[in-house]
ZAKEFI-718640 format. One line per field, with one value per residue (C-alpha): x, y, z; chain; residue number from 0. Coordinates in Angstrom, 2 decimals. Layout:
// residues N
c1 <- X;...
c2 <- Y;...
c3 <- Z;...
ch <- A;...
i <- NUM;...
// end
This chain:
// residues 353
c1 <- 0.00;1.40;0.67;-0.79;1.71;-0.93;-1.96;-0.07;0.97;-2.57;-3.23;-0.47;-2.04;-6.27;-7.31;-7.36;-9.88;-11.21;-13.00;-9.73;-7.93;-8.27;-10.37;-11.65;-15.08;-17.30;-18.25;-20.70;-19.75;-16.38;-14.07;-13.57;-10.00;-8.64;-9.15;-8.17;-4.70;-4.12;-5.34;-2.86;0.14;-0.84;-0.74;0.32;-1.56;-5.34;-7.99;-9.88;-13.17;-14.88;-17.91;-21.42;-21.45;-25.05;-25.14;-27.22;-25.04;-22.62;-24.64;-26.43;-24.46;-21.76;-18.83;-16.99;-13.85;-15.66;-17.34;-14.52;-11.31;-8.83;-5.06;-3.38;-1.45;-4.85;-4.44;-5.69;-9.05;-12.72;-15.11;-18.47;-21.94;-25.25;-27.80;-29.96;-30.03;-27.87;-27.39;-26.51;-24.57;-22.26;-22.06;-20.72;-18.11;-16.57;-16.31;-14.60;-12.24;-11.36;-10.67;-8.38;-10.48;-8.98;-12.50;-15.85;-18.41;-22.43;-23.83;-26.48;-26.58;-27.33;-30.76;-31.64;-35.18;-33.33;-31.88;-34.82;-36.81;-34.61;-33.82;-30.56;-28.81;-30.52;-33.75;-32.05;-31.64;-35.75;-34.73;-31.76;-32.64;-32.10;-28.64;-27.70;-28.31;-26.63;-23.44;-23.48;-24.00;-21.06;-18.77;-19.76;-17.45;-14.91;-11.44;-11.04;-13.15;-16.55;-17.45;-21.16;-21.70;-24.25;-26.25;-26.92;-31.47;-34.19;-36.33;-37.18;-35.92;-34.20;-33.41;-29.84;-31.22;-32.23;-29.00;-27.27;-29.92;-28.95;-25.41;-25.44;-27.47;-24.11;-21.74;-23.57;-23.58;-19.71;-19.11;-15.30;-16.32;-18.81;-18.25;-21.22;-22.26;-23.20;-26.32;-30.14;-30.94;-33.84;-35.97;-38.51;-38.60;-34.47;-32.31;-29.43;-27.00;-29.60;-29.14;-25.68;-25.90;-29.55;-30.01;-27.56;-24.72;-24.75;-20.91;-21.57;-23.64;-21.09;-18.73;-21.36;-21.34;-17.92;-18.41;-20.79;-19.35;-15.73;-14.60;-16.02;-14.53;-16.15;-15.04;-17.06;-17.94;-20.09;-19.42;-15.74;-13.92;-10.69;-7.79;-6.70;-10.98;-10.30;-7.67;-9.07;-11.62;-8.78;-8.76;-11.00;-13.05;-14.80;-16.80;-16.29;-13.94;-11.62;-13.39;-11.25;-11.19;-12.01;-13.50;-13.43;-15.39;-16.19;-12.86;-10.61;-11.98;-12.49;-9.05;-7.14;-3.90;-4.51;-4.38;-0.59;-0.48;-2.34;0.78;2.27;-0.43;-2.68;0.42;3.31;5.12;8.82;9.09;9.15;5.43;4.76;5.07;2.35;5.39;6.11;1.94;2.06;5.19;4.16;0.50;2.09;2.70;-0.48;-2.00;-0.07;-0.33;-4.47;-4.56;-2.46;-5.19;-8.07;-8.48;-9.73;-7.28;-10.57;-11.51;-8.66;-7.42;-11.37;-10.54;-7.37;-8.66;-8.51;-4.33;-3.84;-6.66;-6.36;-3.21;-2.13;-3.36;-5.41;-8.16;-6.75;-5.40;-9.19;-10.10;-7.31;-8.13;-11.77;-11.43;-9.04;-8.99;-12.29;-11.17;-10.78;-6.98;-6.01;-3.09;-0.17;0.60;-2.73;-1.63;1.73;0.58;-2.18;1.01;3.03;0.35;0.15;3.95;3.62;1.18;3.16;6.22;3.57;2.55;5.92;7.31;4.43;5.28
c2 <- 0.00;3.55;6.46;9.65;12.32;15.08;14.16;15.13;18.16;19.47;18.44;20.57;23.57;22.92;22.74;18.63;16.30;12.99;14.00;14.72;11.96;8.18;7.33;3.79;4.28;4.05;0.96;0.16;-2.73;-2.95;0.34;0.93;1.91;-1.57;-1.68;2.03;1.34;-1.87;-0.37;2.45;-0.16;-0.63;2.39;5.47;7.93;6.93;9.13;6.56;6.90;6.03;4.48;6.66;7.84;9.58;12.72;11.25;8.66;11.84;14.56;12.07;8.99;8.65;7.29;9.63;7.59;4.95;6.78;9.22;7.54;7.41;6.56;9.61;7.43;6.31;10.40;11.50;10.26;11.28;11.70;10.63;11.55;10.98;13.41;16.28;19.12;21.57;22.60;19.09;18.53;21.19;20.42;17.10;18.60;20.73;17.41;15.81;18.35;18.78;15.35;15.23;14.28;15.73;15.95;16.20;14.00;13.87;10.79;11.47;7.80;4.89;4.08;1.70;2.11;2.55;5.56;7.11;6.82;9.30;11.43;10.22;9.20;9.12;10.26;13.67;13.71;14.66;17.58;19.43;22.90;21.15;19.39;22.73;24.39;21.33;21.80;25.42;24.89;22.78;25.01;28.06;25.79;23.61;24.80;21.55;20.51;19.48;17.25;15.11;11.64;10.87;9.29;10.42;9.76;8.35;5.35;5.84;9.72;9.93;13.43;14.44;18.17;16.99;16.04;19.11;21.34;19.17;19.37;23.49;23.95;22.05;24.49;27.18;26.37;25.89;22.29;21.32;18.07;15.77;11.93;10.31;7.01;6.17;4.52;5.48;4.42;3.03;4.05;0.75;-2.85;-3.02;-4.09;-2.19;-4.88;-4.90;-1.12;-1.51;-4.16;-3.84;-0.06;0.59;2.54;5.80;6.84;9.12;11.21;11.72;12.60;15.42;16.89;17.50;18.97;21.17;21.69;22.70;24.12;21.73;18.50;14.91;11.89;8.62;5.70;2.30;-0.98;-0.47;-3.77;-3.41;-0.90;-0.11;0.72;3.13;4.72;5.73;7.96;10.17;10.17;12.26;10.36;11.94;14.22;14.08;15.22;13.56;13.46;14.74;11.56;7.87;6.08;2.38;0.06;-3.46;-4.28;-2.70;-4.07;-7.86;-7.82;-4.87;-5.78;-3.61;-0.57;-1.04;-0.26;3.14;5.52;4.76;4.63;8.03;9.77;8.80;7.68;6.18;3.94;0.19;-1.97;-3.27;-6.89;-8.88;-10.09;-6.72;-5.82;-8.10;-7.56;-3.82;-5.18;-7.26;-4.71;-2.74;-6.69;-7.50;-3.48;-4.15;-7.80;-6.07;-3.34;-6.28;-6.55;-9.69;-10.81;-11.34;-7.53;-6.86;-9.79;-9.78;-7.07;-9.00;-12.11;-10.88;-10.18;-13.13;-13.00;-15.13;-16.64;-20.46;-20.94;-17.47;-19.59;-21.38;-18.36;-16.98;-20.32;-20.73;-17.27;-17.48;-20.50;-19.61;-15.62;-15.65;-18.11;-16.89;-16.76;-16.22;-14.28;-13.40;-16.58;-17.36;-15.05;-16.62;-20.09;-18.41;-17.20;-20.24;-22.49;-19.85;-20.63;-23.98;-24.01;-21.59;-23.96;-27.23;-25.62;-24.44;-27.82;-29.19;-26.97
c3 <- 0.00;-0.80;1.74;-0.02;0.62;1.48;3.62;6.73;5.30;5.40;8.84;9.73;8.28;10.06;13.32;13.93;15.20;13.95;11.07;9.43;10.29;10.61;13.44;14.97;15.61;19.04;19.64;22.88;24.78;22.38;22.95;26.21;28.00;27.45;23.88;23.54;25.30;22.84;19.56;20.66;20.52;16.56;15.93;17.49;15.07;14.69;16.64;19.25;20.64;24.13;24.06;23.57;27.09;28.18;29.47;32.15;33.27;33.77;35.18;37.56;38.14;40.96;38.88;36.91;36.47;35.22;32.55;32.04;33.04;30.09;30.07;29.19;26.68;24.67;23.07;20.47;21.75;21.76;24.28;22.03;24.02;23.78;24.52;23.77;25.97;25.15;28.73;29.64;26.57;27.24;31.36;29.91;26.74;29.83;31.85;29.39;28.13;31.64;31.85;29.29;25.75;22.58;21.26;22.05;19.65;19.87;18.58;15.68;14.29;16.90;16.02;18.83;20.61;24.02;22.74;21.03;24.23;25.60;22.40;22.13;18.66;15.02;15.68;16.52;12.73;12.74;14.68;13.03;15.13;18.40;17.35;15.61;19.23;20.81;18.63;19.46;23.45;23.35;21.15;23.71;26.59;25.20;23.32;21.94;18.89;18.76;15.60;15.31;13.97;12.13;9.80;5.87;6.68;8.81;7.95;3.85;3.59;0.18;-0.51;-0.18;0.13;3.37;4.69;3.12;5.24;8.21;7.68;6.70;10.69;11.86;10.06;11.32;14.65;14.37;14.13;14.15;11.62;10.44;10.46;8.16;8.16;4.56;5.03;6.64;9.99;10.11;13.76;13.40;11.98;11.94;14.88;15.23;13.64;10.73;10.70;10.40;7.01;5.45;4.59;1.35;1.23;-0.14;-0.33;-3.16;-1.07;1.61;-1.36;-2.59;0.87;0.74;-2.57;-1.01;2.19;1.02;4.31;6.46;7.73;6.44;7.43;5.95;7.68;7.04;5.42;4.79;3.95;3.55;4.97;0.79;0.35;3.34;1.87;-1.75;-0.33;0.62;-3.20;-5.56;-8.05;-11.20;-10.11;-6.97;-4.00;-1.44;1.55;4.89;7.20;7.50;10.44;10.70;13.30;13.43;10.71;13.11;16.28;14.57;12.63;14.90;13.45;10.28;12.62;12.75;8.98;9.32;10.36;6.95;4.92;6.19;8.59;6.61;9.22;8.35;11.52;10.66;11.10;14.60;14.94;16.61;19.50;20.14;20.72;23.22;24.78;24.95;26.62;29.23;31.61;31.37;32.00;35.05;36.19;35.90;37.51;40.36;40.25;41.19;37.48;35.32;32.72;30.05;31.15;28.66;26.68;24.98;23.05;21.65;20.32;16.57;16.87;14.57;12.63;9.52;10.85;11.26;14.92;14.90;16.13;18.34;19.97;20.50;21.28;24.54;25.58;25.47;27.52;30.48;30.69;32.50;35.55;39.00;39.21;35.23;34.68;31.95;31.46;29.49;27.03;27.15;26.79;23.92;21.87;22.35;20.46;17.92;17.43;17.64;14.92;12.48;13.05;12.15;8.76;7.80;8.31;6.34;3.08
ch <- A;A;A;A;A;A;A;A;A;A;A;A;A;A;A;A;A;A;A;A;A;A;A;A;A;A;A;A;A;A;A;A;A;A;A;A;A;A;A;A;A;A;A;A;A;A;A;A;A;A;A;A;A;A;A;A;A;A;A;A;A;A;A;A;A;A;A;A;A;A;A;A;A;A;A;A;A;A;A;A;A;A;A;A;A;A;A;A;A;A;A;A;A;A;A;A;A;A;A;A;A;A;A;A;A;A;A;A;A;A;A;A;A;A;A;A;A;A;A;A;A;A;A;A;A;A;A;A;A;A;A;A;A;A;A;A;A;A;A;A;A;A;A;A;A;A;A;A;A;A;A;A;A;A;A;A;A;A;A;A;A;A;A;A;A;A;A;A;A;A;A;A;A;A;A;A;A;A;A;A;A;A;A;A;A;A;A;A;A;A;A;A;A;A;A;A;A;A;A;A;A;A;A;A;A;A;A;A;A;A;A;A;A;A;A;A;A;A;A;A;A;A;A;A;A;A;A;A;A;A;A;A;A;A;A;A;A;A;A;A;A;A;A;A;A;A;A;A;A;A;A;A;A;A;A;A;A;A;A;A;A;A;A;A;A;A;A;A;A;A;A;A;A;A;A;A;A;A;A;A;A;A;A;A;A;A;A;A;A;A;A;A;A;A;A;A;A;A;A;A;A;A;A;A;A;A;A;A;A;A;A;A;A;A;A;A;A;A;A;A;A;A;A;A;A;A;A;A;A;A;A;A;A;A;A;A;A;A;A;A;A;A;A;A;A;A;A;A;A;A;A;A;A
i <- 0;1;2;3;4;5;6;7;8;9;10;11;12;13;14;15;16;17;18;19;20;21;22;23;24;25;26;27;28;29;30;31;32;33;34;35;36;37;38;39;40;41;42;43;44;45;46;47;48;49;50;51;52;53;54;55;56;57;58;59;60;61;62;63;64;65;66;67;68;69;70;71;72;73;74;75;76;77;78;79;80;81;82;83;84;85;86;87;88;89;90;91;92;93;94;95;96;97;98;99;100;101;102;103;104;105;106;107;108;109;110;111;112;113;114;115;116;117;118;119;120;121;122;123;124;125;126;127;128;129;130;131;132;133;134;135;136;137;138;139;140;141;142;143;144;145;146;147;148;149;150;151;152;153;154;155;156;157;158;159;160;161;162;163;164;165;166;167;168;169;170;171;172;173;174;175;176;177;178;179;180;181;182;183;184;185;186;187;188;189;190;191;192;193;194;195;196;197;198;199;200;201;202;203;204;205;206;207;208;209;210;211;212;213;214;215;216;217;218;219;220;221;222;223;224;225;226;227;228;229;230;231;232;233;234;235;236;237;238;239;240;241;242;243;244;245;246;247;248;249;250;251;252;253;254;255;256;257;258;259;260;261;262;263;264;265;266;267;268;269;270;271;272;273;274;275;276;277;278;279;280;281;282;283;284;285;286;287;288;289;290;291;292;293;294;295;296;297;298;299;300;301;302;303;304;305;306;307;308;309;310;311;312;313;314;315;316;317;318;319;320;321;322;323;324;325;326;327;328;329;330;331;332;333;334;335;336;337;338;339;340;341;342;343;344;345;346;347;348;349;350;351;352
// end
């Protein structure tokens, strides 16, 4: 893969944030600190997200570092929120900022019912006035950027004019960036993981918003397969614009090792490609430093079953882990024993060739 040399040079010249960068998008249940802190040994570049936090869980809850708590090596990282009020929208941006996020992010796009009940995530698309004064109550607080994600529609809207009126009240209200997923979210009759694959995606459109939008920051998001499809949006097609940024979710969190290919391909970085040893010889501290802590070793090793994804004895490695991370008592050496057969197992087919 060949890195685009423009990349960083026109970073350097525009305020950053994710929506002009690479970016591994929020996942609920998926990115927490743990998986923050490894995705941040692959690569040392890419903008990470915290889960969708709710501004009620914040405002009203009695556990700030658990909803907040970040390790100050996960930067550049984003502080994604869900909500509606702008007064409690912007309590929360200040929170975060003054815990340390690089970036403030209000969730437009998760179309669960849970969230609609409490006007949380893409039914705010039905109400661009309120996420325009949302955007603006935020941007009235925080120094650091404040950038929306969204969807491009609701249920069966089809008008790009639409969006492009949504995304204008945005840019008025002095959004930092826009990261859109390319695809409707549907409010009834899908589930969310049927929201994620059914509705089709509409990458053109998030193309013509750049085009229309020339100032503003877009990042594109959705049904991304590969790290080289990632990369040729940063690329203008005919007729249409480069967009600004890329975000990637379930690819990076399922097969994370791709991550430690994105400083050379979007940041031009010159340093050599992490190897997989040196991941986990980098994690092995932070382990033992969070079983000493109280910790469970599965707390963090989940979020590194994928390392050897489509490797001889990748499965075996998820398998081992999967089975002993989780009992009372597991420790390093279950990721030691994990690698090990992975070795073994590269060894076996070589021999076999």
């Amino acid at each position: 893969m060949q890195a685009f040399d423009n990349i960083g040079k026109d970073c350097k010249n525009k305020s950053l944030s994710s929506a002009n960068q690479f970016s591994v998008a929020p996942m609920l249940d998926w990115t927490d600190k743990h998986c923050r802190y490894f995705h941040r040994q692959l690569s040392g570049n890419a903008w990470l997200y915290s889960e969708m936090v709710t501004t009620g869980a914040i405002i009203y809850g009695d556990n700030l570092p658990r909803f907040l708590g970040h390790n100050e090596e996960e930067s550049p990282i984003v502080l994604q929120l869900g909500g509606s009020k702008p007064d409690e929208l912007a309590k929360c941006a200040l929170l975060g900022e003054e815990w340390g996020y690089d970036e403030i992010n209000l969730n437009v796009g998760c179309p669960s019912d849970r969230v609609q009940n409490n006007m949380i995530g893409a039914c705010l698309m039905g109400h661009p006035d309120l996420v325009a004064e949302d955007v603006a109550a935020m941007k009235a607080v925080v120094d650091v950027p404040v950038t929306v994600k969204t969807r491009i529609g609701i249920d069966d809207q089809n008008d790009f004019e639409e969006l492009a009126k949504f995304v204008a009240g945005l840019e008025n209200a002095g959004v930092d960036g826009v990261i859109l997923h390319a695809r409707n979210a549907w409010l009834q009759g899908l589930s969310p993981k049927e929201n994620r694959e059914i509705p089709p995606l509409k990458y053109d459109w998030v193309r013509q918003i750049k085009q229309r939008f020339p100032n503003l920051d877009i990042s594109v998001n959705g049904g991304i397969k590969t790290l080289e499809d990632a990369a040729s949006f940063k690329s203008p097609i005919e007729g249409f614009p480069a967009v600004d940024g890329v975000m990637l979710g379930r690819l990076a969190y399922e097969n994370p090792y791709i991550l430690s290919e994105v400083d050379a391909l979007f940041y031009q970085s010159k340093q050599p490609q992490i190897s997989r040893e040196a991941v986990l010889n980098a994690m092995y501290p932070y382990i033992e430093n969070h079983l000493s802590s109280g910790g469970r070793l599965n707390q963090v090793s989940r979020h590194m079953l994928g390392l050897f994804f489509g490797l001889p004895g990748g499965r075996l490695w998820r398998r081992y882990i999967s089975e002993n991370a989780f009992k009372a008592g597991a420790g390093i050496e279950v990721i030691e024993q994990a690698y090990q057969i992975v070795q073994n197992e590269i060894k076996r087919m070589e021999d076999n060739l």
